[in-house]
C-alpha positions in Angstrom: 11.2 82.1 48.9 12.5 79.3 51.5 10.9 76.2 52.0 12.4 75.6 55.3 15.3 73.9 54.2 18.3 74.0 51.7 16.3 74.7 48.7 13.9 77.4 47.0 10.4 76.9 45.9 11.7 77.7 42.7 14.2 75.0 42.8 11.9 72.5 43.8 8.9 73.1 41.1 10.7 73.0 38.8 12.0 69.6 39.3 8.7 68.9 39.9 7.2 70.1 36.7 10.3 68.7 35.2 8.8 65.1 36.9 4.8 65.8 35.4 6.1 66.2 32.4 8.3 63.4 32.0 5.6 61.5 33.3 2.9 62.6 30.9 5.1 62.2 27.7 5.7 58.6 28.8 2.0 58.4 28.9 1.4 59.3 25.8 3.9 57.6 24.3 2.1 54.3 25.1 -1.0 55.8 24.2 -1.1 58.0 20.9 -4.5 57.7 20.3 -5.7 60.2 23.1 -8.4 62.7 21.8 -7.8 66.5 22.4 -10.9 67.6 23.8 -11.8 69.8 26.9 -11.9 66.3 28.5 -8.9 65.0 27.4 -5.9 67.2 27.3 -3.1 65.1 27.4 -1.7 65.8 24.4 -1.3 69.4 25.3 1.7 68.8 27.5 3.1 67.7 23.9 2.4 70.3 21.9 3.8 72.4 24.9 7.1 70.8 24.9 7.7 70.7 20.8 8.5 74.1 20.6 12.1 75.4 21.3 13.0 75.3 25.5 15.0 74.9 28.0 14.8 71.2 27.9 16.2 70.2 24.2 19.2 69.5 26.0 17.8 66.3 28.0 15.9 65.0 25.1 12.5 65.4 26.4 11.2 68.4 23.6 12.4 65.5 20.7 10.4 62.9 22.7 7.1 65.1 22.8 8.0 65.8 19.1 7.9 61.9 17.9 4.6 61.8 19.9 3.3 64.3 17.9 4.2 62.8 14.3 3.3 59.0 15.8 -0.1 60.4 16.9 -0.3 62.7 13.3 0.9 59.3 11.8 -2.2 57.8 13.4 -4.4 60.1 11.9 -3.2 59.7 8.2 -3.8 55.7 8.6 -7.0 56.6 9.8 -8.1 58.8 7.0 -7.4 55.6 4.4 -10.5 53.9 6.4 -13.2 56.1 4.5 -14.0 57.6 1.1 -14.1 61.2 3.0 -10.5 60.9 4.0 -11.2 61.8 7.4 -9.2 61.2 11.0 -11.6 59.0 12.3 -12.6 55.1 11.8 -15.9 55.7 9.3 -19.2 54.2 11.7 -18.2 56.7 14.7 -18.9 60.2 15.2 -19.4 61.4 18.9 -20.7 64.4 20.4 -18.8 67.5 19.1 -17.5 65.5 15.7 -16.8 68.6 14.1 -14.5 69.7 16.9 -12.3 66.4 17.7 -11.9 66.8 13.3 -10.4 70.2 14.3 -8.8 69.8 17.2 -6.8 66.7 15.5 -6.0 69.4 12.5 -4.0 70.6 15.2 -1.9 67.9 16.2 -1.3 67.6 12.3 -0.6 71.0 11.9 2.4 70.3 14.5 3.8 67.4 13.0 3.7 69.4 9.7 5.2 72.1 11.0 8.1 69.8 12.6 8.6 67.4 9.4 7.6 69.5 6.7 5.6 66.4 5.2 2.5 68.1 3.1 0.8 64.5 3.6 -0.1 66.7 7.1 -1.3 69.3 5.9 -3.1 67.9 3.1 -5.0 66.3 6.0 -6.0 69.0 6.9 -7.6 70.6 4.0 -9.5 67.5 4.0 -10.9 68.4 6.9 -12.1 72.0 6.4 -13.3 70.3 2.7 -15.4 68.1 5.1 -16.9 71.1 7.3 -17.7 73.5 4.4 -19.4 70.7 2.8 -17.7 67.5 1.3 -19.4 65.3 3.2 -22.6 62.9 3.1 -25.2 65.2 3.7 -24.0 68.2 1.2 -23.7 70.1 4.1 -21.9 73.2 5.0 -21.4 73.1 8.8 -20.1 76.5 8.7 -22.7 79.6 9.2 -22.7 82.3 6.6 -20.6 80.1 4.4 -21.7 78.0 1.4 -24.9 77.3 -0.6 -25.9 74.7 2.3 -24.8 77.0 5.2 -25.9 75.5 9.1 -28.7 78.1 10.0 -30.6 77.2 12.6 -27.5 76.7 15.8 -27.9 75.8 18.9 -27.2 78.5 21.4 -28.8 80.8 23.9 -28.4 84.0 21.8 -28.1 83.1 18.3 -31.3 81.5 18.4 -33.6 82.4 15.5 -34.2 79.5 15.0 -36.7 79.6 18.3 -37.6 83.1 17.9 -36.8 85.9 15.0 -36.0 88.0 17.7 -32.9 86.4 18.0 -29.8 87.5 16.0 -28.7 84.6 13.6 -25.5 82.4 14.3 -23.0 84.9 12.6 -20.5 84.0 9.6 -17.4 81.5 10.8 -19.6 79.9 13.6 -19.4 75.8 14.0 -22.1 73.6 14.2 -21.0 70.4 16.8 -21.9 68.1 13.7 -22.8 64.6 13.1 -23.4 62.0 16.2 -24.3 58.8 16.3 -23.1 58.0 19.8 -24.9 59.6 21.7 -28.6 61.0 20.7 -29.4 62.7 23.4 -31.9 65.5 22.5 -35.3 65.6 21.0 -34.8 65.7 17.0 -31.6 63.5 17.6 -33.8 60.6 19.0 -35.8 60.9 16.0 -33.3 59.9 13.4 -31.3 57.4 15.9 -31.1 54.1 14.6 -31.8 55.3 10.8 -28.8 57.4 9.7 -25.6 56.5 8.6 -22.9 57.6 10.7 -21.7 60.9 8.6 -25.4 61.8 8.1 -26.5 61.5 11.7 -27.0 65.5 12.0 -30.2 68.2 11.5 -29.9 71.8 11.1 -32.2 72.3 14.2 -32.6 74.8 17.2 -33.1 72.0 19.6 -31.0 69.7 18.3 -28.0 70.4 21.3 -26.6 67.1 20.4 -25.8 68.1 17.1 -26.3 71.1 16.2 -24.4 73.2 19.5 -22.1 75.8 19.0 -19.4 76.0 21.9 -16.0 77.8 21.9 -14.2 74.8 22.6 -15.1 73.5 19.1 -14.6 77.1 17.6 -11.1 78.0 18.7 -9.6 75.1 17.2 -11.3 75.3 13.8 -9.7 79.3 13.9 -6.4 78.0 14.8 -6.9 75.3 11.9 -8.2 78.2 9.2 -5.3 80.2 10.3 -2.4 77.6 9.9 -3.4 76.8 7.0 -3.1 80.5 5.4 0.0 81.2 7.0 1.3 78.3 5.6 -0.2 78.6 1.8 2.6 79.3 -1.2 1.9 82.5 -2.3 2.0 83.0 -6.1 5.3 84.7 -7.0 3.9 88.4 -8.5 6.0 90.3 -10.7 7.6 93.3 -10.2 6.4 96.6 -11.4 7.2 98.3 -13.7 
């Protein structure tokens, strides 16, 4: 297709693409801390550009790569801050807690998959300890799974919690979790300014601020559960006889 002059529109968006993403690597390079969250997606261009392409050649892919371990890096200080060897500094969890813990197994995931450091990974199974129940409030944030399974979700048809007509959250689904930043519903108000951090959460119907249960929390939780099995050491079995 011609643009009018010497060149193709082929030709030019791809210098132009070639541009963002020079651009948003630099970015993130001077800020590593960026959240991955529907709000935030600028590590995405990162992950994007760690995997094998076209542009190993100028250096960019090994540029998003150290982005990747510096913000994984990050992380692993973080998780020295509290006894629950989380990503997070200990006296904040936002909106979605659960979530932003899965969405930075993610980023670990990557920079375990580049290095091959298990400090990564181990992360990571810290987390999923943390949202099938090693945490403050013996909790399992995880319907259908534990002794202390999440019951009563927020959503607007696995509600049984408002009405026993209502199908119940099914196995695998993730409660938002623990929020202390911003108490916006009805039973959140109730316990603001009385909980500890970690324990700032309530297996409630109406509880949206805590106790939601959204996709973009979901998905990264599956990719998190599924990373970590592909990547388990299988016991070596012997042959038959």
């Amino acid at each position: 297709m011609c643009l009018g002059r010497d060149r193709t529109l082929s030709d030019d968006g791809e210098e132009a693409y070639r541009d963002e993403a020079e651009r948003w690597i630099e970015s993130l390079a001077e800020n590593p801390t960026l959240n991955l969250y529907w709000g935030g997606v600028g590590t995405l261009p990162a992950l994007g550009l760690s995997v094998p392409m076209a542009l190993e050649s100028d250096g960019l892919a090994d540029r998003a790569r150290q982005v990747l371990v510096t913000l994984a890096d990050s992380y692993l200080a973080m998780r020295q801050t509290n006894g629950y060897r989380l990503p997070t500094t200990p006296d904040i969890y936002s909106w979605g807690s659960n979530g932003n813990f899965a969405n930075r197994a993610i980023v670990l995931g990557a920079a375990h998959d580049l290095t091959g450091r298990h400090d990564y990974r181990n992360a990571m199974i810290d987390i999923l300890d943390y949202l099938t129940g090693r945490n403050a409030l013996d909790q399992s944030y995880v319907a259908g799974h534990g002794e202390r399974a999440m019951q009563n979700a927020h959503h607007r048809f696995w509600a049984a919690g408002a009405d026993e007509e209502y199908p119940v959250a099914p196995p695998g689904a993730l409660s938002g979790g623990a929020n202390n930043r911003n108490m916006a519903d009805s039973v959140a108000r109730e316990i603001q300014g009385q909980c500890a951090a970690q324990r700032c959460w309530v297996d409630h119907v109406d509880a949206y601020a805590l106790n939601e249960v959204a996709i973009n929390w979901n998905a990264p939780f599956v990719w998190m559960l599924v990373y970590l099995h592909s990547t388990a050491i299988q016991p070596v079995r012997p042959e038959p006889d």
